[in-house]
C-alpha positions in Angstrom: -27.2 -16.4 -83.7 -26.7 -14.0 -86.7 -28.5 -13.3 -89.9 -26.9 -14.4 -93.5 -26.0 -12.1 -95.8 -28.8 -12.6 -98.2 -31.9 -11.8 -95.1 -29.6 -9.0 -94.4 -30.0 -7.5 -98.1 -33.3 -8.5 -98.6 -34.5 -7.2 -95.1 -32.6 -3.8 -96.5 -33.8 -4.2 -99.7 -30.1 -4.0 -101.2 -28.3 -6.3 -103.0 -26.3 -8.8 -101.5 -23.2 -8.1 -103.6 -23.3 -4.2 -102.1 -24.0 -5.4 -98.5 -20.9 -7.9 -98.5 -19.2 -4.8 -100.0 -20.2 -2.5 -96.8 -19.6 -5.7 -94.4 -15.7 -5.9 -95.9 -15.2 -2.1 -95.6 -16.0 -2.2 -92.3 -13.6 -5.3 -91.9 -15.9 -8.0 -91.5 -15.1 -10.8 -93.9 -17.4 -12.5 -95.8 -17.1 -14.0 -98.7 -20.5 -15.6 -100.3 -24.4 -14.3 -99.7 -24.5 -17.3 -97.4 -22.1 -16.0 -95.0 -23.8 -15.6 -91.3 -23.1 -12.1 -90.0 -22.9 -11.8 -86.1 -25.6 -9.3 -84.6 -23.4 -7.2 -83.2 -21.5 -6.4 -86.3 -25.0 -6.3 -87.9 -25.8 -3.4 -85.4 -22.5 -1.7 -86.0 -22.7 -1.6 -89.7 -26.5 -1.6 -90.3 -28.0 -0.4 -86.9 -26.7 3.4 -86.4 -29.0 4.7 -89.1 -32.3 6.8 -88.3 -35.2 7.2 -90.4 -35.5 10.8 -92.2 -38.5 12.5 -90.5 -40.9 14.3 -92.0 -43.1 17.1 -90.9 -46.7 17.1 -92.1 -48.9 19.2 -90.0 -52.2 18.4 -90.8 -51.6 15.4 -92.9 -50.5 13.5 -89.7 -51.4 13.3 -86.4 -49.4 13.5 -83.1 -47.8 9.6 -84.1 -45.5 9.3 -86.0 -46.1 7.2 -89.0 -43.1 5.2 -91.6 -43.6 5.8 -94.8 -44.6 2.3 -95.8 -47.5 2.5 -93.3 -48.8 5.4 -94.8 -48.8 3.7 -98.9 -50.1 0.7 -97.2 -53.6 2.8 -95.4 -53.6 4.4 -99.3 -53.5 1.7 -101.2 -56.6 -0.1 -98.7 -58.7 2.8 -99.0 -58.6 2.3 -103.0 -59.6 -1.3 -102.6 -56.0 -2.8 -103.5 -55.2 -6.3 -101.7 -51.6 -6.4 -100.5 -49.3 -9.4 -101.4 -46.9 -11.6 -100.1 -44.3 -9.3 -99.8 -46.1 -6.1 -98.8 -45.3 -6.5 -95.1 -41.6 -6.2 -96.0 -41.2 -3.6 -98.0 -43.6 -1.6 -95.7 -41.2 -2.3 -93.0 -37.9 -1.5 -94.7 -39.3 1.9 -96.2 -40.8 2.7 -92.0 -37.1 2.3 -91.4 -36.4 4.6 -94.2 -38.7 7.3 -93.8 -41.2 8.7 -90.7 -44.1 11.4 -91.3 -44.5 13.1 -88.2 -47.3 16.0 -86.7 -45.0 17.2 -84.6 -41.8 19.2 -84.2 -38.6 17.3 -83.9 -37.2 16.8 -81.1 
């Protein structure tokens, strides 16, 4: 079973118009934000990408930490309830961008 087209750009926070746009350059052809999208063709279009890591010695410890992780500990500490979609675009900006202690590897 595959995602639709619409979880996809929402999951990526995109827009569904630009992810059937990357789908048919890579020769998968869909044509509505309804379309189902294999997950193997969601791998090969979506998958290969790695977060940008950031060093922050001192800031960080020896885990690594996403970026959304990080707004979401700030935003607690000042008292600030999260919403609905909080958890999402905490996970789609952890695959976006990683603080790190250490060196990379």
């Amino acid at each position: 079973m595959g995602k639709r087209v619409y979880e996809i750009a929402r999951e990526l926070s995109l827009g569904a118009e630009e992810v059937m746009q990357r789908l048919n350059d890579a020769g998968i052809e869909v044509k509505s934000h309804f379309a189902v999208v294999e997950n193997s063709a969601y791998e090969r279009v979506f998958g290969g990408r790695r977060p940008y890591q950031v060093r922050l010695p001192g800031f960080v410890s020896e885990e690594d930490i996403g970026l959304g992780d990080a707004i979401k500990r700030a935003t607690s500490t000042l008292g600030v309830r999260p919403c609905g979609g909080c958890g999402r675009r905490a996970a789609a900006l952890n695959r976006w961008m990683v603080f790190s202690g250490r060196r990379p590897r």
